[in-house]
N, C-alpha and C positions, 0 to 999 in steps of 0.2 A: 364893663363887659356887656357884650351884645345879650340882650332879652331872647328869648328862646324862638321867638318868631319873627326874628330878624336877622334870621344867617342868608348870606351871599351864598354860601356853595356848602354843601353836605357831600362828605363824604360814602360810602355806603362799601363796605366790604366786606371778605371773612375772614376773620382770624386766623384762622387756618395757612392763610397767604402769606401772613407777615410775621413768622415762627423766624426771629434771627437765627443765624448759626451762629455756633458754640464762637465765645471770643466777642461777639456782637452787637451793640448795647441797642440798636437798631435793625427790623425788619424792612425789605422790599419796597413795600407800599407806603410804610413812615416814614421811609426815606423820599420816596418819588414824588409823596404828596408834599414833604419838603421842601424840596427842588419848584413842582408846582407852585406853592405858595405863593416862593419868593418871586418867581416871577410876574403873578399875578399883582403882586405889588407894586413891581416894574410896571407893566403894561397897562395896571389902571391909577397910578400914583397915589396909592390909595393904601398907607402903610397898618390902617387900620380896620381892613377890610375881613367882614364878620365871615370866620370858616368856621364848622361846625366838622372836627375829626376825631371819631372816638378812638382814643387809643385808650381805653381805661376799662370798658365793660368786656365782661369776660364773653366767652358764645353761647352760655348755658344761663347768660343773667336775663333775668325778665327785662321784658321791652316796658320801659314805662311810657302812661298817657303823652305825659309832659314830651319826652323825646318823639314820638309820633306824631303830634301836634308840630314840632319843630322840623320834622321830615319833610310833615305835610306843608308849610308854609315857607320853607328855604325858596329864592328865588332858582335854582339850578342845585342838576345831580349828578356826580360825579362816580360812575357805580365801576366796580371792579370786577368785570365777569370771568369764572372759573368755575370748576365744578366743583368746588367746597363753596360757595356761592350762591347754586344752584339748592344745594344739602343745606344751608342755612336759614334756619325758620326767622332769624332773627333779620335776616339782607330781605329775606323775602317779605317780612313785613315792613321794615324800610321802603322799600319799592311800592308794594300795592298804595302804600298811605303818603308816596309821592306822586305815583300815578293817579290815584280816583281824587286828589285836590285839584288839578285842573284837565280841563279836556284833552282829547288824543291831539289836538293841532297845536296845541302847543310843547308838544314832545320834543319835536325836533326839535329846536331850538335850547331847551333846558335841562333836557338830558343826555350827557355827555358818556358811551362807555369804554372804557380802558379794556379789552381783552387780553388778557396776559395768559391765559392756557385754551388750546382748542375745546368749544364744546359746539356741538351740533346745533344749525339752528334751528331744527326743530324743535328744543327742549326748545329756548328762549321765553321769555315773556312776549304775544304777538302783538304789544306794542314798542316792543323793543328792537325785530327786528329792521326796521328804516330805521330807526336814529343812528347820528353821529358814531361812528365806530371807530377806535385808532386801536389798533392791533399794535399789542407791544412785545409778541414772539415771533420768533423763525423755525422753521422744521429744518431739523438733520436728516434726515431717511423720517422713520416711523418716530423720533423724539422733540419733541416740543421745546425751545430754548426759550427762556427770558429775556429779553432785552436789558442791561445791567445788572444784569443779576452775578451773583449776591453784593458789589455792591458795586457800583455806575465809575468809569472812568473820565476824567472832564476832560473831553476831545469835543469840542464844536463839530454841527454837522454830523454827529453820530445818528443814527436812526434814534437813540433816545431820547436825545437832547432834542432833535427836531419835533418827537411826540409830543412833550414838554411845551414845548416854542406855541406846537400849530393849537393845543388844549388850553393853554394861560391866552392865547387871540381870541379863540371860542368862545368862551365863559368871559370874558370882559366885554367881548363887543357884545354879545348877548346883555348883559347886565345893562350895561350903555343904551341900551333899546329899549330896556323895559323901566328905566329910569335912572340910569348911570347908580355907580359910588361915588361917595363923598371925595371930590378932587379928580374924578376920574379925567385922564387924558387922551381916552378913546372912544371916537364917536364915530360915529355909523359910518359908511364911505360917502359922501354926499353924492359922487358921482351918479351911486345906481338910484337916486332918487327914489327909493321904494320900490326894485323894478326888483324882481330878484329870478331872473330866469334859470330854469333846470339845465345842468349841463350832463348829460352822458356819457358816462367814462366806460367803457366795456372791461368787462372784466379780462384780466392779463391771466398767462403761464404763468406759473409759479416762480421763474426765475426772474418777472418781473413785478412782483409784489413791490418792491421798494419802488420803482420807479413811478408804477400805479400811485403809492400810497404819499409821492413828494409833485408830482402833476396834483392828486385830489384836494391835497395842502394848501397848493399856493389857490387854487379854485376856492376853496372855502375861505380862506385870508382876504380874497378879495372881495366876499360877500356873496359867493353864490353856492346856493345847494347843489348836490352832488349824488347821482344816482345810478349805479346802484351805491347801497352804503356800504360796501367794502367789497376785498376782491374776491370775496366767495361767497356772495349772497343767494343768486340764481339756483334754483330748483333743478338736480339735471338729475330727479329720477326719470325723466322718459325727454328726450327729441321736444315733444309738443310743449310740455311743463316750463321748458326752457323757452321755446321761441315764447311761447304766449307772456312769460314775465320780460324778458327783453322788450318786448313789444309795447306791452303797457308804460316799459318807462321812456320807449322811442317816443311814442306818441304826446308826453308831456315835455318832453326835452325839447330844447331851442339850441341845443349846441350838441353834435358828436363829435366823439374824440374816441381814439384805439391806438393803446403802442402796443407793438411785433414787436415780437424777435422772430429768432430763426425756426422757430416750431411753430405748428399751431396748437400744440398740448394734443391732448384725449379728444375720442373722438364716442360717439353715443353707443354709436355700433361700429363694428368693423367696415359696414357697407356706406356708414354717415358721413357728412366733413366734419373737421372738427368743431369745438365748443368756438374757438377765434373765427372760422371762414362763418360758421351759420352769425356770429354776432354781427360781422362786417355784410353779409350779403341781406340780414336784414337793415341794417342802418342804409348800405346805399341805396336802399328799395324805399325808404323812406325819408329820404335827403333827395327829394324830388328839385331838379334845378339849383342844385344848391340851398336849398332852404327846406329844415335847415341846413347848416353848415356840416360837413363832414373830414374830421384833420385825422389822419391817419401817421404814425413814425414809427420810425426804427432808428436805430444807432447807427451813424455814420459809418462804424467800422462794419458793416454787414454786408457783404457782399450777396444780392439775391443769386447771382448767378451762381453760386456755392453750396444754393439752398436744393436738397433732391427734391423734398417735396412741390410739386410746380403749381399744387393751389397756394401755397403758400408764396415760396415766390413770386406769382403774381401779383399779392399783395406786396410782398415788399416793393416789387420795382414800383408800383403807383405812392405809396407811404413818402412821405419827408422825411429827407434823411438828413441829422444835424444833430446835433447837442440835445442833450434833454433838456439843460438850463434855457436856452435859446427857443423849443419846442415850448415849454412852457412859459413864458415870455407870450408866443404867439396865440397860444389858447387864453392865456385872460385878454387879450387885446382883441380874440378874435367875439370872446364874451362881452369885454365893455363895449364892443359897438352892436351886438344884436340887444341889450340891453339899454342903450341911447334908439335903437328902433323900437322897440316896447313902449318906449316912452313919447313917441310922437305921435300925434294925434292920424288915426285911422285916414289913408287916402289910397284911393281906388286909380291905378296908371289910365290913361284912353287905351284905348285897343290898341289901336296901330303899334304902342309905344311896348305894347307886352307882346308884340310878336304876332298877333291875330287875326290879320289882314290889315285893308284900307279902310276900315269902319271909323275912323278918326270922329268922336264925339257921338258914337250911336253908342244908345245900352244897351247890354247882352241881355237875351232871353235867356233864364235856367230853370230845363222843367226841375222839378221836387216832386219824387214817387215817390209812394210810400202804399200800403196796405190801410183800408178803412181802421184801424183800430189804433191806429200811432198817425190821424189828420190833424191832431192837436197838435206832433212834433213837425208835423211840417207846414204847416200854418204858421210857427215861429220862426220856422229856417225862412219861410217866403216874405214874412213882415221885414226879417233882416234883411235880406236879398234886396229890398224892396228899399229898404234906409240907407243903402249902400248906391242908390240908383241904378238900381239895373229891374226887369220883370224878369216875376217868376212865373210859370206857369205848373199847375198845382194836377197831377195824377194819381188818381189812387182805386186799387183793385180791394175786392172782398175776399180776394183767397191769400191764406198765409203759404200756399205750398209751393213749388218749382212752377204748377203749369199753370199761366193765367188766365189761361181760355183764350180762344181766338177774339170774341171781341175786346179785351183789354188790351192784349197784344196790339189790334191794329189800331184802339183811340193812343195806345204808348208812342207807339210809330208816327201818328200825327206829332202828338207832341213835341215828341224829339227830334224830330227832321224839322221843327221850327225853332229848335237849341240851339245853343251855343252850347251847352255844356249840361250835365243830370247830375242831380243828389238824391242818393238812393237811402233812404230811413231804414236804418236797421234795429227798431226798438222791439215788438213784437211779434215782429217777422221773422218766420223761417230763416237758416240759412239757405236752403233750398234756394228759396224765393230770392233774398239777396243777392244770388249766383247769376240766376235766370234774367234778374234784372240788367246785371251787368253784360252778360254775354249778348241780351238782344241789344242793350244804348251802345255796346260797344259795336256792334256789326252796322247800326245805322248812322251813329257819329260817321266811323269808319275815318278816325284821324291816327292813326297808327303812332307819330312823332311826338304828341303836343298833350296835355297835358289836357283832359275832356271830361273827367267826370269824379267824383266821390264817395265814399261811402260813409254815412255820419252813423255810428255804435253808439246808440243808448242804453240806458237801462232795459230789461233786467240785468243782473250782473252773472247770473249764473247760467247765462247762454254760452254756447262756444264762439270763440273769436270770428272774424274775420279772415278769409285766406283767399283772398286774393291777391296773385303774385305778378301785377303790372304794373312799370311805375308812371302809367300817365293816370295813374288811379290813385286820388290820395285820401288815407284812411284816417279818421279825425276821430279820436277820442271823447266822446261825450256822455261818459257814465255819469260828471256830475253837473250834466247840463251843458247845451251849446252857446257860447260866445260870439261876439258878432267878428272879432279881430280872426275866431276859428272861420268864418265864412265870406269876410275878409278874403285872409290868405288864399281860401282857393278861388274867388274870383278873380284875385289877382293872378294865380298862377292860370289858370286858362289861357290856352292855347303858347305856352310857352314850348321852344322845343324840351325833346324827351333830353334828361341829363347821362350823360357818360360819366 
């Protein structure tokens, strides 16, 4: 028998869940974690693969050391969220003393949750809500159903069975990474070479949960993270709440993807678009020249011209229309090659070849403004700029507010009329300032088509975003630091034309 600090997967439930009915010699969860099991024996060939499932402690029985120690040190956790779940001091202490044994970044990866009943994500544990999520109910009107409940039919292809399938991949290949089991016959994908790019799923209507949650499947199967973590993650107390979480995961994502249907669901206010057009009109605002990538579907059988609503239609007619099996096909293939790009060593095109005149073999000039107080952040955008071969040219004002005074304005003006292209630092600068900056590089660029300047977001974190709504302006995520591959890409995109 496995030693207490050597289980492969923990369990983590509440009793409460797995109450058989009458006749039953078997609850819900001891049966599904059954079914789990056995296939995880399947998929890592490994028939004696250490699980740790209490079915035997009652919910009122003390927690002992020994089993918290065993919580604490399981490679992966398998938890069951509900709201007898939430009410149980006993899951709750399971959790905390699997989460404080290793850091937040290893979350994703090791903890696995099954939701089988709606609960708000606000109660959640907040490092609970990014991880791995596979929703194992469907709503009737206002009622919550179970997926095989009370007890599972064995039909391949069922939304249960799939759960099952996509959760025994998960926890194996996980385990396989962190140093396989004994026999195991699942090893990492070699293809992504360590590459593991974020792909953006927007969250779907309601009527398309299933199809969301078998697209996010086959994504995670092939080894890539998936964000948002399921189809109801996003904030939609207020319009802003929303675009600003969409936002943050655009800016990490390397791949967009959105399936329609014939609605666009709810809308924030009566006067708003809905939650679908605001997700798509941010992603193509963000999917500057194709990069990244932006796949949009709908079901063959949809006819847009059938659709009243005409913002919506409009997506549909631009969406691919085909099979979901066939759609999803083209989204891992459209991810294994931006992930074989990830993986090729950084190279900058000549100008000519990105669209930018006949400069054939000259570097671009790119001023770097910023405000005296964040010249340390743009000293490192310019070093990079500068390892990339191209000059930077380095400006900076002592005001953090909108107006920069006439002489800054007119040394900016120098500057920039000797551009190619502006990075505008937004670490302890005003948004004001931000705004001002862009409205004067954009009036003196004055390239309307092509793709002229950036905006790099640092730290702090508790500023308000960025709202700039141009797409020859691209907004780079750098709360945890700028990359050279993030300054890279917009030199490369310069002077590309603007994307349709």
């Amino acid at each position: 028998m496995a030693s207490p600090l050597s289980y492969d997967v923990f369990v983590s439930y509440a009793h409460n869940d797995d109450t058989p009915l009458p006749g039953m010699s078997r609850g819900w969860v001891t049966t599904f974690f059954g079914n789990l099991e056995r296939e995880l024996q399947i998929k890592s060939g490994d028939k004696q693969l250490p699980v740790f499932h209490d079915s035997i402690l009652l919910a009122n029985q003390q927690v002992t050391p020994t089993l918290l120690e065993a919580v604490g040190a399981s490679r992966t956790l398998v938890l069951f969220l509900s709201p007898s779940y939430l009410k149980s001091s006993w899951c709750q202490q399971e959790l905390i003393s699997f989460l404080s044994a290793r850091p937040s970044s290893r979350n994703k990866e090791s903890v696995f949750i099954v939701e089988i009943e709606p609960v708000a994500r606000e109660l959640w544990h907040p490092r609970l809500r990014e991880l791995t999520q596979l929703k194992l109910y469907s709503m009737e009107g206002d009622r919550s159903v179970r997926m095989g409940y009370p007890s599972p039919k064995v039909e391949e292809g069922t939304p249960y069975w799939s759960r099952i399938n996509e959760l025994a991949h998960l926890i194996v290949k996980q385990l396989a990474a962190s140093g396989g089991t004994s026999g195991s016959l699942y090893p990492a994908a070699p293809a992504l070479a360590g590459v593991r790019p974020l792909v953006w799923v927007a969250e779907p209507t309601e009527d398309l949960f299933e199809e969301w949650n078998q697209l996010v499947s086959a994504l995670r199967q092939a080894g890539y993270d998936v964000a948002p973590a399921s189809p109801e993650s996003y904030d939609r107390s207020s319009r802003q709440a929303f675009e600003s979480a969409v936002s943050r995961d655009l800016a990490a994502a390397k791949l967009f993807v959105q399936v329609l249907g014939r609605s666009g669901g709810r809308r924030p206010t009566a006067s708003d678009p809905s939650w679908t057009s605001i997700q798509a009109a941010l992603a193509a605002q963000a999917s500057i020249a194709g990069a990244p990538p932006f796949l949009q579907w709908r079901s063959a059988e949809i006819d847009p011209i059938q659709v009243a609503d005409e913002k919506q239609q409009a997506l549909l007619m631009d969406a691919i229309a085909s099979g979901l099996e066939e759609f999803r096909k083209l989204v891992v293939t459209t991810a294994d090659k931006v992930a074989e790009q990830m993986a090729q060593p950084v190279s900058v095109a000549p100008v000519a070849d990105r669209g930018g005149g006949d400069r054939l073999g000259e570097s671009l000039a790119i001023c770097v403004s910023s405000i005296e107080e964040d010249e340390s952040l743009s000293s490192s955008v310019a070093t990079m700029i500068e390892s990339l071969g191209h000059s930077a040219l380095v400006s900076s004002t002592s005001h953090r507010n909108g107006t920069a005074g006439i002489p800054s304005l007119q040394a900016l003006n120098n500057v920039i009329g000797e551009s190619e292209g502006v990075v505008i630092i937004y670490g302890k600068a005003t948004l004001d300032w931000v705004n001002s900056q862009y409205m004067y590089a954009r009036k003196v660029l004055n390239r309307r088509q092509v793709v002229w300047g950036a905006v790099l977001d640092f730290p702090p974190a508790d500023k308000p975003p960025p709202k700039v709504y141009d797409r020859n302006l691209l907004l780079l995520d750098c709360r945890e630091g700028v990359t050279r591959d993030q300054i890279a890409s917009f030199v490369d995109a310069l002077g590309r034309p603007k994307h349709v």
